[in-house]
MARDORO-914088 format. One line per 8 residues: for each residue x, y, z of N, C-alpha, C. Coordinates in steps of 0.1 Angstrom, whole numbers, always signed. Atoms other than C-alpha are relative to their C-alpha. Example, Ala and Ser with C-alpha at 12.3 -4.5 7.8 and 13.67 -1.06 7.14 Angstrom:
2
+9 -12 +0 +123 -45 +78 +9 +12 +0 ~ -9 -11 +0 +137 -11 +71 -8 +11 +8
% end
This chain:
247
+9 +4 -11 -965 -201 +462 +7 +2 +14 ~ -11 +0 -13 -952 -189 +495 -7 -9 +14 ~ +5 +12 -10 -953 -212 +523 +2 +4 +14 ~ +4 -4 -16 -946 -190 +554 +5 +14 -4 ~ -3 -13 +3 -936 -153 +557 +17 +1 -10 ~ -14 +2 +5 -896 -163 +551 +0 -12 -8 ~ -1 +10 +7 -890 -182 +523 +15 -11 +6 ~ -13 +14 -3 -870 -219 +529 +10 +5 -16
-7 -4 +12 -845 -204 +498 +11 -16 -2 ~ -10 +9 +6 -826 -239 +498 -10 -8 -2 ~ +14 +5 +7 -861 -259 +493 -4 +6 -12 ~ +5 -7 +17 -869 -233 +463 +12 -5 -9 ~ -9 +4 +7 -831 -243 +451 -3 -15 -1 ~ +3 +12 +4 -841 -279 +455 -10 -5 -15 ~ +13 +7 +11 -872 -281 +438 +3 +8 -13 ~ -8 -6 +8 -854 -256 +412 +9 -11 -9
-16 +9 +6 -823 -282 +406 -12 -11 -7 ~ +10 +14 -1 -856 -309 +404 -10 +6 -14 ~ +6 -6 +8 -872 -287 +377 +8 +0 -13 ~ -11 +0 +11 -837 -287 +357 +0 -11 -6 ~ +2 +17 +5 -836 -326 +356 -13 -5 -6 ~ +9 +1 +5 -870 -326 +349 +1 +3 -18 ~ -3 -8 +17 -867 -306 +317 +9 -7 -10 ~ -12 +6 +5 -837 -323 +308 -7 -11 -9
+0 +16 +3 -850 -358 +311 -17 +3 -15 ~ +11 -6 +12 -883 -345 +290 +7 +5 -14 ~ -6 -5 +11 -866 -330 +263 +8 -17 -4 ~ -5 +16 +4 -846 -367 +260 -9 -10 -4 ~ +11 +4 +7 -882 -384 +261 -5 +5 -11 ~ +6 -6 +9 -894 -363 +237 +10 -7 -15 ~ -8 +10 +13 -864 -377 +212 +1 -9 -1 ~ -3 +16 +6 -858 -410 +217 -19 -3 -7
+13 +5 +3 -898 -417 +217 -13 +10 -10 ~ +7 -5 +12 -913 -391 +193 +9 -1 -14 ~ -12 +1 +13 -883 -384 +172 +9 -12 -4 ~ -5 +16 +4 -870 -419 +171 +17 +2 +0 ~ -13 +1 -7 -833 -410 +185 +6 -14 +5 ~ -6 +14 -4 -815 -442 +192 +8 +3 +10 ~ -10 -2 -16 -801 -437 +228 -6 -11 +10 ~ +2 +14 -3 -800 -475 +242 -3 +4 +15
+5 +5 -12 -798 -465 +277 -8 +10 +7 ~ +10 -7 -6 -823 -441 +281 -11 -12 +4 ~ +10 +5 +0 -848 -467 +273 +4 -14 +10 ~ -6 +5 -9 -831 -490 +299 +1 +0 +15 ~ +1 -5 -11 -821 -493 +335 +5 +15 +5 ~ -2 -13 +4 -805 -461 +328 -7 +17 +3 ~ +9 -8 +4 -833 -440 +321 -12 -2 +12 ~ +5 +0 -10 -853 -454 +348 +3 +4 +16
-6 -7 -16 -831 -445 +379 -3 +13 -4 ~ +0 -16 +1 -832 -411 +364 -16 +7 +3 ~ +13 -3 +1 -867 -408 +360 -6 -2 +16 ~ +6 -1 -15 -874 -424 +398 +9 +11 +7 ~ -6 -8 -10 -845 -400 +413 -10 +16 -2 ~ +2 -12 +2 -863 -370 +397 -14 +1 +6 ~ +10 +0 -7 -895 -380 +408 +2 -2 +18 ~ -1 -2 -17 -887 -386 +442 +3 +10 +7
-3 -17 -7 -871 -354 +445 -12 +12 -1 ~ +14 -8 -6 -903 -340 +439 -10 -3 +7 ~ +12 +1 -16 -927 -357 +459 +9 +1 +12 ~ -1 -4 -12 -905 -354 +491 -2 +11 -1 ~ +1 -13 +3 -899 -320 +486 -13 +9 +4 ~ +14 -6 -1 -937 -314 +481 -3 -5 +15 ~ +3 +1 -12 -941 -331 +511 +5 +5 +15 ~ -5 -7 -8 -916 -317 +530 -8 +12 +2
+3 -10 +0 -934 -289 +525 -19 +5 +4 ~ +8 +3 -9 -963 -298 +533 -12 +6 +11 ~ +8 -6 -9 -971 -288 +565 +3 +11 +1 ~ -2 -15 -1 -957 -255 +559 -11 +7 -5 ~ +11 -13 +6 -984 -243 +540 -13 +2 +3 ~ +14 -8 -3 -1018 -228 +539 -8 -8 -8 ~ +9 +1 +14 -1050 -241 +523 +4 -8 -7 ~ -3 +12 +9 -1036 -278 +515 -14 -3 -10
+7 +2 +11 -1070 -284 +500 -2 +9 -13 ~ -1 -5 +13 -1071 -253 +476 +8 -1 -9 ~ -13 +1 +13 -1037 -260 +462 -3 -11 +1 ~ +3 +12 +3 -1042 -293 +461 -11 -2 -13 ~ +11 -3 +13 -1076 -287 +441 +7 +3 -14 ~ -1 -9 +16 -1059 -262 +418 +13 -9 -8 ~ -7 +8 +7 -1032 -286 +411 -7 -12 -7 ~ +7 +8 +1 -1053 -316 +408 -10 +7 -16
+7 -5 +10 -1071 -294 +379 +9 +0 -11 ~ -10 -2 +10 -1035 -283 +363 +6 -13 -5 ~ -6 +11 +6 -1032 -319 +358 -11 -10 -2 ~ +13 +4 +12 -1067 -324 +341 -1 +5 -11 ~ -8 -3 +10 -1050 -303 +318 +1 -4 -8 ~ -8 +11 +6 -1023 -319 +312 -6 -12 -10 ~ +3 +9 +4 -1043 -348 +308 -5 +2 -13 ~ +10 -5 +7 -1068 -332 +285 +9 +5 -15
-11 -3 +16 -1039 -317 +257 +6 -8 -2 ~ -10 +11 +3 -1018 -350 +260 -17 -8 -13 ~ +9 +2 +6 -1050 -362 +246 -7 +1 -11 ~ +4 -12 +10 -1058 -338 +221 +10 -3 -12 ~ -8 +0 +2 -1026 -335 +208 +13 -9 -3 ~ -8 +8 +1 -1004 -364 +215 -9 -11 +5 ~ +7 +6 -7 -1034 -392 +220 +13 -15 -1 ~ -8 +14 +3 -1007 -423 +211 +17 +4 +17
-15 -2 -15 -985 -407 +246 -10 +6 +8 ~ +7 -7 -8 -1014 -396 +267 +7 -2 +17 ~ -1 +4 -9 -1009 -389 +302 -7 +1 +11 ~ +0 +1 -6 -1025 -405 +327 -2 +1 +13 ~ -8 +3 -15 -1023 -399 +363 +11 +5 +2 ~ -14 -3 +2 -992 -382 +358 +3 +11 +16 ~ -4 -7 -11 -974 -360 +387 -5 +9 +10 ~ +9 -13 -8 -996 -328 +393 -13 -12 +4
+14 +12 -6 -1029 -357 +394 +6 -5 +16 ~ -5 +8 -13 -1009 -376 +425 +3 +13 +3 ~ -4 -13 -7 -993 -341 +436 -15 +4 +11 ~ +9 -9 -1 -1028 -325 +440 -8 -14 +9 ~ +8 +11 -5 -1045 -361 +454 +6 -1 +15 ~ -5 -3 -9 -1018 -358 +479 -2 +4 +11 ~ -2 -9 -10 -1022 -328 +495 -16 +0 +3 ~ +10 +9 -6 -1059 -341 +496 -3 -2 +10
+5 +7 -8 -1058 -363 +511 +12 -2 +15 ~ -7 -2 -11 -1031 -356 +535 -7 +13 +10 ~ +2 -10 -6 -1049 -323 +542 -13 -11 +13 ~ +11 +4 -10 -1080 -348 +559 +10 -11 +13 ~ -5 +7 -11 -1050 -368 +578 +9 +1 +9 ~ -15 -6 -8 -1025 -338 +592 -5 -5 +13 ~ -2 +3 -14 -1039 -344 +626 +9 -11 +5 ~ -10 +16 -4 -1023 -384 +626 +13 +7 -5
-14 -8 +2 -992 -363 +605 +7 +10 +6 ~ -7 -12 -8 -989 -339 +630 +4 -10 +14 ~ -6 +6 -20 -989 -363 +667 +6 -13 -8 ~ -8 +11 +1 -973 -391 +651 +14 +1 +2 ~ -16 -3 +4 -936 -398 +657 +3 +2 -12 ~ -4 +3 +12 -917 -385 +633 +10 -10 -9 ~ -13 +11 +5 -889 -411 +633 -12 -13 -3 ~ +4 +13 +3 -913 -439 +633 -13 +3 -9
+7 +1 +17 -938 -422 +607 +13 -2 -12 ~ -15 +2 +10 -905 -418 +586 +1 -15 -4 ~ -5 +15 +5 -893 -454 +584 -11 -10 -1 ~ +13 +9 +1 -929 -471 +587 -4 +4 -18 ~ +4 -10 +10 -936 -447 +554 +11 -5 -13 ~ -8 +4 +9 -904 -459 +540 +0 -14 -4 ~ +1 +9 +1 -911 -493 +547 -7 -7 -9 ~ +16 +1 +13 -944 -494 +527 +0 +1 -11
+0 -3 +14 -933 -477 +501 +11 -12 -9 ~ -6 +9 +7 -905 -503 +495 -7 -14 -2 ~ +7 +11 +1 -929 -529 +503 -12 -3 -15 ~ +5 -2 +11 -952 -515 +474 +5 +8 -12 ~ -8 -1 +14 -929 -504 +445 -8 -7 -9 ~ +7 +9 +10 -939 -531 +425 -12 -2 +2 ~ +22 +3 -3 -979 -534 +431 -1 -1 -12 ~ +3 +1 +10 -977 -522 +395 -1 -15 -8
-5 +18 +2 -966 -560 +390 -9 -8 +3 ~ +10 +12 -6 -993 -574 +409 +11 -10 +8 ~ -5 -1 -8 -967 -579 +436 +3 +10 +7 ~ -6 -10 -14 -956 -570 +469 +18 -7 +2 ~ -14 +7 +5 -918 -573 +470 +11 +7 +13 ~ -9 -7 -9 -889 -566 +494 +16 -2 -1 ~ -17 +6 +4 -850 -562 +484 -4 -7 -12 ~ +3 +7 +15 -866 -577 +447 -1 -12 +4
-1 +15 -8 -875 -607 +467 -12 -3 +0 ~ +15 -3 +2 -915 -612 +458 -6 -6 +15 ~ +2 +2 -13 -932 -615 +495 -16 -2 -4 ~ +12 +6 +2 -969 -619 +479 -1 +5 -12 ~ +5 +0 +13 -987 -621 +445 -18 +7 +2 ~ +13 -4 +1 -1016 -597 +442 -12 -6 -10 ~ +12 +5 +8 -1053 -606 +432 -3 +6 -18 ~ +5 -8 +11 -1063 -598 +394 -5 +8 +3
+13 -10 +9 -1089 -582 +397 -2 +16 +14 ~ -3 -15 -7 -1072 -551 +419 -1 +8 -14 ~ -6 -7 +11 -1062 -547 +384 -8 +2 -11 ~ +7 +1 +9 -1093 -537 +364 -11 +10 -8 ~ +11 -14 +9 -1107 -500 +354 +12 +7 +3 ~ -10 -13 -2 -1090 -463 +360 -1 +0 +14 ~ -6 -5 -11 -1096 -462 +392 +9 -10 +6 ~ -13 +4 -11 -1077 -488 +407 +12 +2 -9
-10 -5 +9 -1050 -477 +381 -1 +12 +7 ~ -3 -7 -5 -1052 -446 +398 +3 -2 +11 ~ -8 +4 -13 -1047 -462 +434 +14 -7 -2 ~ -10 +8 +0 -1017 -483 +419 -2 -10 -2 ~ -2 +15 +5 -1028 -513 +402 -7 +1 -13 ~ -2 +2 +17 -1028 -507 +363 -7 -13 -6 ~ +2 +12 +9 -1047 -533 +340 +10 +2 -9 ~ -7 -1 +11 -1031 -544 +312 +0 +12 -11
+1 -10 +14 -1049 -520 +290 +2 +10 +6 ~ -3 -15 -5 -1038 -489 +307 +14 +3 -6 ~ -16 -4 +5 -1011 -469 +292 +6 +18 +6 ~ -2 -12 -2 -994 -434 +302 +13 +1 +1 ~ -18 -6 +0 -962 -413 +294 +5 +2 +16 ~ -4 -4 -10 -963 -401 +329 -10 -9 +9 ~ +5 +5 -11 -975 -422 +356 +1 -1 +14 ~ -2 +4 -11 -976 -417 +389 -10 -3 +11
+16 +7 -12 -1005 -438 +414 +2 +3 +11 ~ -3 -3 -18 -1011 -433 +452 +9 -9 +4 ~ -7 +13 -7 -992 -465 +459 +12 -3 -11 ~ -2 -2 -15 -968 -464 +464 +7 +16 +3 ~ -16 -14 -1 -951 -425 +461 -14 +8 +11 ~ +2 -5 -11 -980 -414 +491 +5 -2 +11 ~ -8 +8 -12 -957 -434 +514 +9 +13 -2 ~ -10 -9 +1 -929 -412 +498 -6 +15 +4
+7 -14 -7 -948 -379 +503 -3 +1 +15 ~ -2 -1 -14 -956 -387 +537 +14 +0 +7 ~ -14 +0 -5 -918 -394 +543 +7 +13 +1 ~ -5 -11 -4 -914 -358 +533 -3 +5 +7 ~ +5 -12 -12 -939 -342 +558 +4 -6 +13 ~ -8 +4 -13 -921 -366 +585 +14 +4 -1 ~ -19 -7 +2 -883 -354 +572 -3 +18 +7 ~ +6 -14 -6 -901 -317 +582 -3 +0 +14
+5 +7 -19 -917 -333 +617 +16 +2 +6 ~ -18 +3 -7 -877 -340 +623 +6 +13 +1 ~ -10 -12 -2 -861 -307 +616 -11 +13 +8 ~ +3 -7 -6 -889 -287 +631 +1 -5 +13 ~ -3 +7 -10 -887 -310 +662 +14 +6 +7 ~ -10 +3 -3 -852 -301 +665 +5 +17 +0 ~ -1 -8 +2 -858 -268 +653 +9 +6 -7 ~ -10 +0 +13 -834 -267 +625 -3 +7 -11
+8 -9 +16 -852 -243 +601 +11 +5 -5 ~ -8 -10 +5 -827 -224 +601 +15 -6 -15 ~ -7 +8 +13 -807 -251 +577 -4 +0 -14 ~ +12 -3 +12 -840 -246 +553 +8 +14 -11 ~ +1 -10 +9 -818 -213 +544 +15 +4 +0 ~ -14 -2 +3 -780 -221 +540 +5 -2 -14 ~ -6 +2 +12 -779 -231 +509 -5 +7 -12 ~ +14 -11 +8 -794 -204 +477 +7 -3 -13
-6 -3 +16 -787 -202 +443 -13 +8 -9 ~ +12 -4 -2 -807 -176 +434 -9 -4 -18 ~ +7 -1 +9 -817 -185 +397 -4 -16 +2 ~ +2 +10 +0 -822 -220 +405 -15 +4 +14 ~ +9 -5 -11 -847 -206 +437 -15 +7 -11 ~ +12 +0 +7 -867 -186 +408 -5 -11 -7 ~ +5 +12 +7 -872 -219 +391 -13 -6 +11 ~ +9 +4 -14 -885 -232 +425 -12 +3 +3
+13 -9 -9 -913 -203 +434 -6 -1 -15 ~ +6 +0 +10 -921 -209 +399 -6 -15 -9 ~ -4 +19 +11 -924 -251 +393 -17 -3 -8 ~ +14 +4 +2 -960 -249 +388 -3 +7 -17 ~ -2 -11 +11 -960 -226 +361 +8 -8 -14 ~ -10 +13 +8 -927 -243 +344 -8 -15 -3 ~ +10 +14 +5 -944 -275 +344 -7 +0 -13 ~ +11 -4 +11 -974 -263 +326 +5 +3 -12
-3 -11 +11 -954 -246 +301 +9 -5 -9 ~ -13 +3 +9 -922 -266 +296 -3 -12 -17 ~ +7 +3 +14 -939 -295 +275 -1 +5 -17 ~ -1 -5 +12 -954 -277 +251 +11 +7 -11 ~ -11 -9 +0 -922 -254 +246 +5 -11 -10 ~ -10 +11 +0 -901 -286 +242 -5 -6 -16 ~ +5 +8 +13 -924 -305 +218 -3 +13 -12 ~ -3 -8 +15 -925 -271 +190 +9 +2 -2
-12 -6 +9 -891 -263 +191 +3 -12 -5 ~ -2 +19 +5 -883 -304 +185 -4 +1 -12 ~ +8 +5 +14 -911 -304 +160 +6 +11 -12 ~ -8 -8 +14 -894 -272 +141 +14 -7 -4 ~ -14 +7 -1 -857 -291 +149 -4 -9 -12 ~ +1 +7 +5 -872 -319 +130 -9 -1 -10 ~ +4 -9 +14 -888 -304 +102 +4 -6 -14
% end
């Protein structure tokens, strides 16, 4: 997907390195929780830092990027589809790990709905969209909780009944009975996505692109121009050679 004439080649290595960990940590879910692998601290605090660092690195990233590109609503769409997919063969195929709302769903809901609010993303400060964006998002972490929380410090107790079909589970408030391998809601990682198209606001402000293309690695770059693809693909990959492994 190219996002201006000259490619940012240390953003393609980013979302590249973010594609590796990705894979990684998938291939790891895939053992402990299909194949029944006993590795204590995946399923732990462990396994969750990993899982939020990897996702973070992709929604900023996407965000960062953001306002570089063309036609936020058709990629947006066509993602938002590649993760009705998803949805749709987790279902099929793996209905006792279906997923949810998972990454490309919020990815593609994103660029959305960010595409109807670049104007406020374009004249806003960037320093004070940045840390207002960050502020929110730490303030809503936990929602899934049916709290609002700050420093793990509970600051209010949300209403039940935020918490009561798919869609408010798709804005970020989960009933009980909702389940998903991959879950990620608007609330709170649109805070984080907007933090990326403000980290972008800052270095074009400053005019700094030119940092976008000091750092390369070039097979980690094709991973990059290619994440959408990978995605789609790695899954399945993962879960036949497993299922031959474990034969």
């Amino acid at each position: 997907m190219e996002l201006t004439k000259t490619r940012y080649r240390t953003i393609d290595m980013l979302r590249g390195l973010a594609i590796v960990f990705m894979v990684a940590y998938h291939i790891t879910w895939d053992l402990v929780h299909i194949h029944g692998v006993a590795w204590p601290w995946f399923t732990g605090p462990g396994g969750w830092v990993v899982q939020r660092s990897i996702r973070w690195m992709f929604v900023l990233i996407s965000g960062f990027c953001f306002l570089m590109g063309k036609q936020p609503v058709k990629r947006g769409l066509i993602t938002l589809g590649c993760g009705a997919v998803v949805t749709l063969v987790t279902l099929l195929v793996l209905p006792e790990h279906p997923i949810h709302f998972g990454i490309l769903t919020f990815l593609g809901s994103a660029m959305v709905l960010s595409a109807a609010g670049k104007p406020i993303l374009k004249k806003c400060d960037p320093y004070a969209g940045f840390f207002l964006c960050l502020l929110l998002f730490l303030l809503t972490q936990d929602a899934e909780s049916e709290r609002l929380t700050f420093c793990g410090r509970e600051l209010v107790r949300l209403p039940d009944w935020l918490y009561s079909n798919l869609f408010t589970a798709y804005l970020g408030f989960p009933g009980t009975a909702f389940s998903s391998s991959d879950y990620v809601p608007l609330i709170p990682w649109l805070f984080s996505f907007w933090m990326g198209c403000f980290a972008y606001r800052v270095v074009e402000k400053h005019r700094r692109q030119g940092l976008l293309t000091k750092v390369s690695c070039k097979p980690l770059e094709w991973l990059g121009r290619h994440s959408l693809i990978i995605y789609l693909a790695h899954q399945p990959v993962i879960y036949g050679v497993l299922y031959l492994v474990f034969l």
